[in-house]
C-alpha positions as CSV (number, residue, x, y, z in Angstrom):
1,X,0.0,0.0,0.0
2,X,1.7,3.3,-1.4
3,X,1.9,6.3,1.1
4,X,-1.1,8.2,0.3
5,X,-3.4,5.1,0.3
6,X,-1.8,5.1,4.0
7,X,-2.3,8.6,5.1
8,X,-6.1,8.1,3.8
9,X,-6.9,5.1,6.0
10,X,-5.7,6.8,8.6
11,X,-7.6,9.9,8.4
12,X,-10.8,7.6,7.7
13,X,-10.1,5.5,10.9
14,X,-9.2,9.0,13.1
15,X,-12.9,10.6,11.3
16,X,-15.0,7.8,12.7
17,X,-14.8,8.5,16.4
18,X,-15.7,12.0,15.6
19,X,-18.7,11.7,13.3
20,X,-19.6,8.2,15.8
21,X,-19.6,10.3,19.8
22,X,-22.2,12.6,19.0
23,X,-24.8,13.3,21.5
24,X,-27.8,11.7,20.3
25,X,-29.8,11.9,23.0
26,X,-28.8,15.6,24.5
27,X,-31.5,18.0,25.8
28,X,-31.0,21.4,25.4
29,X,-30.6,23.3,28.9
30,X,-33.6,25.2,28.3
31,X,-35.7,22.1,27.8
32,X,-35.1,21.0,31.1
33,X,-36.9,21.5,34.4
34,X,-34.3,21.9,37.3
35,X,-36.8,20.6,40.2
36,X,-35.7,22.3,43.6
37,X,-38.8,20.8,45.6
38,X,-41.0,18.2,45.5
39,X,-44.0,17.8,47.5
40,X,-46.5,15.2,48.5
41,X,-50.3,15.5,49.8
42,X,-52.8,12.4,50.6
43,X,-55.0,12.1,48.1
44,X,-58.2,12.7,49.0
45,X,-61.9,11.6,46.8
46,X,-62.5,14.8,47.0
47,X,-59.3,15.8,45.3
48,X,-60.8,13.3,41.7
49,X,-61.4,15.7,39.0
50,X,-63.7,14.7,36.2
51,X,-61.0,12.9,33.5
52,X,-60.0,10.9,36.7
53,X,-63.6,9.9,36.7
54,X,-63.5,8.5,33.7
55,X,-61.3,5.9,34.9
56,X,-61.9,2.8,36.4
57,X,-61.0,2.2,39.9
58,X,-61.5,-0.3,42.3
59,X,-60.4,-1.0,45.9
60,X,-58.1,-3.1,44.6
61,X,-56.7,-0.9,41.8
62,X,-56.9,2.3,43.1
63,X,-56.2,5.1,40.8
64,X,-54.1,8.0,42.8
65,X,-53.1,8.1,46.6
66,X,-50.9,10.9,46.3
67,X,-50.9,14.7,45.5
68,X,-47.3,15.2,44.0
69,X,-46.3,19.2,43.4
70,X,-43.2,20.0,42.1
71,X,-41.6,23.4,41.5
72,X,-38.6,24.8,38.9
73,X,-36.9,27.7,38.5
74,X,-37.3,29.9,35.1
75,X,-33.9,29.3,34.0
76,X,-34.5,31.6,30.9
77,X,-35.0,34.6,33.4
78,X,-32.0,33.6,35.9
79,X,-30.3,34.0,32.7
80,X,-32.3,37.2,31.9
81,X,-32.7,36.0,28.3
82,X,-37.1,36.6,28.6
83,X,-39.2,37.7,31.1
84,X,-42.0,35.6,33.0
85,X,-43.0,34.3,36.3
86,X,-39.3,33.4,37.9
87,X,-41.1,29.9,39.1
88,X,-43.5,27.3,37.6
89,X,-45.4,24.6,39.7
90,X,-47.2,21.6,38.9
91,X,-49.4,19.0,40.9
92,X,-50.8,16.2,39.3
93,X,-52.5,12.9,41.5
94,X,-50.3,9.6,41.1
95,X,-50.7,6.1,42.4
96,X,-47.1,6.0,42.8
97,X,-43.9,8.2,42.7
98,X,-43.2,6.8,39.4
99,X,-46.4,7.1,38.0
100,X,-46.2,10.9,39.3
101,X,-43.7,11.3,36.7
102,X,-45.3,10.1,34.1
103,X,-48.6,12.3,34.7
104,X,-46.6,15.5,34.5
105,X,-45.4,14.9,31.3
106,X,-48.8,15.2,30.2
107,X,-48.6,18.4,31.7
108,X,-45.2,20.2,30.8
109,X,-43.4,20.6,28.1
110,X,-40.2,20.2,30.0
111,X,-37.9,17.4,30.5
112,X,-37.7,16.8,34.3
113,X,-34.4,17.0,36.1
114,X,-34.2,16.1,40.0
115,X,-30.1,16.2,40.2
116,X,-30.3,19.3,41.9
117,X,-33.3,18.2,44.2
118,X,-33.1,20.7,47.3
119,X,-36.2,19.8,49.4
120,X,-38.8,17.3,49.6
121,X,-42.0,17.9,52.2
122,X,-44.8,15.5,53.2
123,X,-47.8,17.0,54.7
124,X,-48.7,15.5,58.0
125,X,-52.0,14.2,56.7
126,X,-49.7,11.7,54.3
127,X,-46.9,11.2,57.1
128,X,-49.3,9.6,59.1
129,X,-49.9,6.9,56.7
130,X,-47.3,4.8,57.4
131,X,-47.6,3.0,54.0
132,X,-47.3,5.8,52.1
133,X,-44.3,7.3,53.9
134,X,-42.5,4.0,53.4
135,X,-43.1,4.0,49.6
136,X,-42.2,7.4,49.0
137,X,-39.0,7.6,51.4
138,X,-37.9,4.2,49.5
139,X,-38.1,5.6,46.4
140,X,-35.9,8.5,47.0
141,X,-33.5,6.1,49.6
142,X,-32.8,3.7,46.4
143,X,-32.1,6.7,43.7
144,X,-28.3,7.6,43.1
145,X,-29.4,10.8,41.4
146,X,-30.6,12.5,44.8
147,X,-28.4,14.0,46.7
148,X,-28.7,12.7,50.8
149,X,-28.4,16.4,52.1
150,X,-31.4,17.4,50.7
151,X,-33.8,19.1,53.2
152,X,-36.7,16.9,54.4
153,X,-39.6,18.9,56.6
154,X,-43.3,18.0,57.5
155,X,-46.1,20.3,57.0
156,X,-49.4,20.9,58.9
157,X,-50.7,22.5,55.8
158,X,-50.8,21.1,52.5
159,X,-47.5,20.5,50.3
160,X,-49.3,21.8,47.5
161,X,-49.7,25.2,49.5
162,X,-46.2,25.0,51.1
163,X,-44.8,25.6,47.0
164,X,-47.5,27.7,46.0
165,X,-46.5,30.4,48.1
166,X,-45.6,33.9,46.9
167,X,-42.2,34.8,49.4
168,X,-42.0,38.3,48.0
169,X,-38.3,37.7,46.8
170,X,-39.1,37.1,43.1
171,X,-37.4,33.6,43.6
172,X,-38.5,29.5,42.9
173,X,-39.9,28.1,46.2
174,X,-37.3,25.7,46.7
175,X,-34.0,27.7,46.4
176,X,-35.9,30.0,49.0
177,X,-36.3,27.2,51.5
178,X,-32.7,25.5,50.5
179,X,-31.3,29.7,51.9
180,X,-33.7,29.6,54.5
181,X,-32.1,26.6,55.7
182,X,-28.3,26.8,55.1
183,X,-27.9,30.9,56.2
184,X,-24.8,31.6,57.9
185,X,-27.0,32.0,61.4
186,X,-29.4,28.9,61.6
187,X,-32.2,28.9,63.2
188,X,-32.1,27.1,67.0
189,X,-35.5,26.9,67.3
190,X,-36.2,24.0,64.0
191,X,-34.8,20.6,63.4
192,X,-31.9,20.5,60.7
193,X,-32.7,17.0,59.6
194,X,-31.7,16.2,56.1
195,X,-33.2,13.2,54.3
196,X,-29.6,10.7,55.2
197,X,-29.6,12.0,58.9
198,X,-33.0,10.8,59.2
199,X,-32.6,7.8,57.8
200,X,-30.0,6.7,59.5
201,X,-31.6,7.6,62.3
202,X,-35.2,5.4,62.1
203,X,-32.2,2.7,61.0
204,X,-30.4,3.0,64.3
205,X,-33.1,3.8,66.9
206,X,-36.4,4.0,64.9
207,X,-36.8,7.7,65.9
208,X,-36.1,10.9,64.4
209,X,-36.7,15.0,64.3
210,X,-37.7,16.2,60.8
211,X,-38.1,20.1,60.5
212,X,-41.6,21.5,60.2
213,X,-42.5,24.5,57.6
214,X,-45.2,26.4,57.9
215,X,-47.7,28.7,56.2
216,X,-48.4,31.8,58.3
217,X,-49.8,34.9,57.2
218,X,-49.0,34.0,53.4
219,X,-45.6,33.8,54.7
220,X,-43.2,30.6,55.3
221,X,-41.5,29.6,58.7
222,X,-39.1,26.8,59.8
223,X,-40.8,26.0,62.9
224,X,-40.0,23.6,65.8
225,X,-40.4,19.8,64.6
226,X,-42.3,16.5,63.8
227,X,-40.9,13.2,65.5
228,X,-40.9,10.4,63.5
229,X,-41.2,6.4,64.6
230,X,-42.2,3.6,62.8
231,X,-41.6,5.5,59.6
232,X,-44.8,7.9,60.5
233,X,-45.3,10.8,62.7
234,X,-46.5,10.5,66.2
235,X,-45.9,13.8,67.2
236,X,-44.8,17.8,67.2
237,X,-42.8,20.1,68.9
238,X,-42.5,23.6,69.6
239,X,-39.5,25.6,69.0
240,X,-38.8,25.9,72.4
241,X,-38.9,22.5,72.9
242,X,-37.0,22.0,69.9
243,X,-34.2,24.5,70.8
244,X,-33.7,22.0,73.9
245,X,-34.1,18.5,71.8
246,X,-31.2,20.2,70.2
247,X,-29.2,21.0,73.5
248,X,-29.8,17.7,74.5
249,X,-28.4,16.2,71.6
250,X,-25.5,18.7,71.9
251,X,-26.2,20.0,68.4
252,X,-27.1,23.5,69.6
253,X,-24.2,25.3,70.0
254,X,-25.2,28.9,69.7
255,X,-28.2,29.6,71.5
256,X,-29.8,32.9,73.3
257,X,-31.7,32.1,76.7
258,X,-33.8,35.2,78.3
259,X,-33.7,34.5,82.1
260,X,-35.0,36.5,84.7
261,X,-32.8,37.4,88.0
262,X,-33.2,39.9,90.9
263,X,-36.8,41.0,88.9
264,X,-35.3,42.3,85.6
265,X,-34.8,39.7,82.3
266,X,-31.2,39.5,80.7
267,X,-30.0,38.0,77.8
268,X,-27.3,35.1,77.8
269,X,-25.9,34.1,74.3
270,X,-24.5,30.1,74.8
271,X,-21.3,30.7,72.5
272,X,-20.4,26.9,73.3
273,X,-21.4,23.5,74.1
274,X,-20.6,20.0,75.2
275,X,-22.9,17.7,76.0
276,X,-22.1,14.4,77.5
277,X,-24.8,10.9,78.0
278,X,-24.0,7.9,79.8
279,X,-26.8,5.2,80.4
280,X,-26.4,2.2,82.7
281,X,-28.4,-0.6,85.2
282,X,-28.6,0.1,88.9
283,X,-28.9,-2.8,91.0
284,X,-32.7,-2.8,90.8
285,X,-32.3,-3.6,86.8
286,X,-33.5,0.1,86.3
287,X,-32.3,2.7,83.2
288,X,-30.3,5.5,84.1
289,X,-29.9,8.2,81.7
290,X,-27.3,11.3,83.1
291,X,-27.1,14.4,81.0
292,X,-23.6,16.5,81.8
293,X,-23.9,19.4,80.0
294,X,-21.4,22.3,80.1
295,X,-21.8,25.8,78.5
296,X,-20.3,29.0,77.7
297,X,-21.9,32.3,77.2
298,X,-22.0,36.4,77.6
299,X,-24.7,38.6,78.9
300,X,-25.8,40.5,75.9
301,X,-28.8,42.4,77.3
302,X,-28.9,43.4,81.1
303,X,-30.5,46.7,82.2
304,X,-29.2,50.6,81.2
305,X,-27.2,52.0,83.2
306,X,-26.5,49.1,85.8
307,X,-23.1,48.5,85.0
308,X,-21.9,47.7,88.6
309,X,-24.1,44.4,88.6
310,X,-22.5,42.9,85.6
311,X,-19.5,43.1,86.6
312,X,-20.0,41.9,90.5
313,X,-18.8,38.1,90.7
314,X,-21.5,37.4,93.3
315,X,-24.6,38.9,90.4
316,X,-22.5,36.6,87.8
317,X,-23.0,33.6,90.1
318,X,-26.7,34.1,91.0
319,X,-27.4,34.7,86.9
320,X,-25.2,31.1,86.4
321,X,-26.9,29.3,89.3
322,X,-30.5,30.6,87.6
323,X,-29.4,29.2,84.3
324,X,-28.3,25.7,85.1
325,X,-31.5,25.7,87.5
326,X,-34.4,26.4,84.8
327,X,-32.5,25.4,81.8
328,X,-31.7,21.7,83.7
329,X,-35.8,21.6,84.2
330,X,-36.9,22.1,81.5
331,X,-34.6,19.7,79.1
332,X,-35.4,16.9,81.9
333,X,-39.1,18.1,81.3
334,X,-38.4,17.8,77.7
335,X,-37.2,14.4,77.5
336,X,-39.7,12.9,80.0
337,X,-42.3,14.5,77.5
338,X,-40.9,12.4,74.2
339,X,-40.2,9.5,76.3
340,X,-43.1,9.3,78.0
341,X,-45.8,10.7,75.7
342,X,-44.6,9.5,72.2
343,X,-41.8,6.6,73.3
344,X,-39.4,7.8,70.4
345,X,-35.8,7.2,71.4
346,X,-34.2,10.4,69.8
347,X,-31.5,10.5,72.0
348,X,-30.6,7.1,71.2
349,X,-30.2,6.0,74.3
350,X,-30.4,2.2,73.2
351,X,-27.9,2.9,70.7
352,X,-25.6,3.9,73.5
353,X,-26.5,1.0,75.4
354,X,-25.7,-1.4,72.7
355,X,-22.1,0.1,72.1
356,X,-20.8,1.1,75.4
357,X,-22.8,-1.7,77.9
358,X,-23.1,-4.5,75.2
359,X,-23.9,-7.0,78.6
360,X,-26.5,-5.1,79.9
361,X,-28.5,-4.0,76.3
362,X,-28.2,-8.2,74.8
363,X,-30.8,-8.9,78.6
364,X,-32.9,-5.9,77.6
365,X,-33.1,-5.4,73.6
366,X,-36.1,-7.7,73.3
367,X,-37.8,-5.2,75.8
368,X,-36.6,-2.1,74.8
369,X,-40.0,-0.4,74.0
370,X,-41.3,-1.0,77.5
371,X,-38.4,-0.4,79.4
372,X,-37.3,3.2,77.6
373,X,-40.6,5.1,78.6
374,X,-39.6,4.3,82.2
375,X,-35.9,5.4,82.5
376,X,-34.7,7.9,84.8
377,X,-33.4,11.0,83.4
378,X,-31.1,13.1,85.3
379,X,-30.0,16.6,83.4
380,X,-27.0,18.7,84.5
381,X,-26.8,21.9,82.7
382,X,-23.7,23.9,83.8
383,X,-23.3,27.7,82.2
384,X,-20.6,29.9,82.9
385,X,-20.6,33.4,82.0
386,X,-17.3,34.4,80.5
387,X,-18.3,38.0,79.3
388,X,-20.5,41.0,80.0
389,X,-20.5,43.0,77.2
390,X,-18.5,46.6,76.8
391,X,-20.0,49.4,79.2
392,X,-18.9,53.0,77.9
């Protein structure tokens, strides 16, 4: 074979892989839906519009359980390349998370993308249903698209509401919630559970805190929390409560506690925190759980022109001894509450158990649910007031 014969076989051979890798299947950017939020309602007969009617459905072979609402971002305006609403949402009824998918693409011209998933909410209507919470928590466990940080929350309202809301910042639903949730101060006052804390937590100890969001006033709010157990939700708390759920699981580091001493309030920012649990048998075969808890903080708000008390060590040890009194209370209050009232084991007491006194948890593991609820919980909340501010 001569030389150019040569040169031109290679040049064919080097041309294939070029004219062969194109992208056959690529959607354009502005064909695709970037979902931020999904959310999911229990489907209600109320809810059946008339199409649906036409259907046949039978006890058997329902045809739609769930409410599914998803909202998107205008990229096109992001990109200020048109002008237009800077969201879209659409809800369509589903039997299943899969066929929910299939629905809206009756619905939308788009091409769904959930890569960038930020947040996913159940209402607590559907998070009750135990059946339905497994389903739909499965299906986002098994994907390897979703990302396990995503923010999970429960809802007294409806999900469908939750993403319909106008938040008067010109801005999709879900990268509002995703800031409202990852600011550089975070709120002490709501759960921060993300969809893989929460899992592994109902793995390890079959209880968990999801944050709640709520619709107030046409206005959004993180707010306190939902426990979960036994994949539904048996409960709620307040954000008080919640600030000290989060003391007690030494995740609340920062935290502002208004006391009152000698009549007047004054304001103590906790600027640190370590919280310590040990769990053992007495002789009696009884549960012991001891909270050591050991904090730092400055007074931030006393009373005008009262400098002298701030600074007396005598005030300081009254306003310390008034701290680790109330705030002891009420975290033994709280934990008696979500032991006793809802037997979830957020604390994961058993989990402690089973590591650090293997002996003791293999003669009580069978009996776990009976024997939590009636544990003795002893709190020890120590603050010490490092700094009282500048007086000029």
């Amino acid at each position: 074979m001569d030389r150019k014969r040569i040169c031109i076989f290679i040049l064919i051979i080097a041309f294939i892989p070029l004219i062969s890798s194109g992208c056959w299947d690529k959607v354009e950017i502005d064909e695709r839906a970037f979902i931020t939020a999904i959310g999911y309602d229990k489907y209600e007969e109320d809810d059946r519009s008339n199409e649906e009617r036409l259907e046949k459905e039978t006890q058997e072979n329902p045809i739609n359980r769930y409410i599914r609402t998803a909202t998107y971002p205008n990229v096109a305006l992001i990109a200020g390349k048109q002008e237009g609403e800077p969201f879209f949402i659409y809800s369509t009824t589903s039997i299943s998370w899969a066929e929910g998918r299939r629905q809206v693409a009756l619905r939308d011209n788009k091409n769904y993308d959930t890569n960038h998933l930020k947040a996913m909410i159940f209402s607590e209507e559907l998070a009750k249903d135990e059946t339905l919470f497994r389903e739909i928590f499965d299906t986002f466990q098994r994907s390897a698209f979703l990302n396990r940080k995503l923010h999970f929350f429960v809802t007294p309202n409806k999900a469908q509401d939750i993403l319909m809301t106008d938040t008067g910042k010109n801005m999709d639903v879900g990268l509002y919630i995703e800031e409202l949730m990852e600011k550089e101060i975070r709120p002490t006052r709501a759960a921060r559970g993300d969809m893989g804390n929460i899992i592994i937590d109902l793995n390890e100890s079959n209880g968990a805190l999801a944050p709640r969001i709520v619709k107030s006033k046409d206005r959004l709010k993180i707010s306190g929390a939902g426990i979960l157990k036994d994949n539904t939700i048996v409960g709620v708390l307040g954000e008080l409560e919640t600030r000290n759920a989060l003391i007690l699981k030494g995740e609340n580091k920062v935290v502002d506690y208004t006391i009152k001493v000698d009549g007047k309030f004054l304001v103590v920012n906790q600027t640190d925190l370590q919280t310590e649990m040990k769990a053992y048998e007495d002789k009696e075969g009884k549960i012991h759980v001891n909270f050591t808890i050991n904090a730092e903080g400055d007074i931030i708000q006393h009373y005008f022109e009262t400098p002298e008390k701030a600074f007396d060590a005598k005030y300081i040890d009254r306003v310390n001894k008034k701290m680790n009194e109330v705030i002891s209370k009420e975290l033994e209050d709280l934990f008696e509450k979500i032991q006793k009232d809802f037997e979830v084991d957020i604390f994961k007491v058993g989990e402690h158990l089973r590591k650090f006194q293997p002996d003791t948890w293999e003669k009580i593991k069978e009996d776990w649910d009976e024997i939590y609820p009636k544990a003795k919980v002893k709190v020890d909340f120590q603050m010490n007031v490092r700094r009282v501010g500048i007086e000029r």
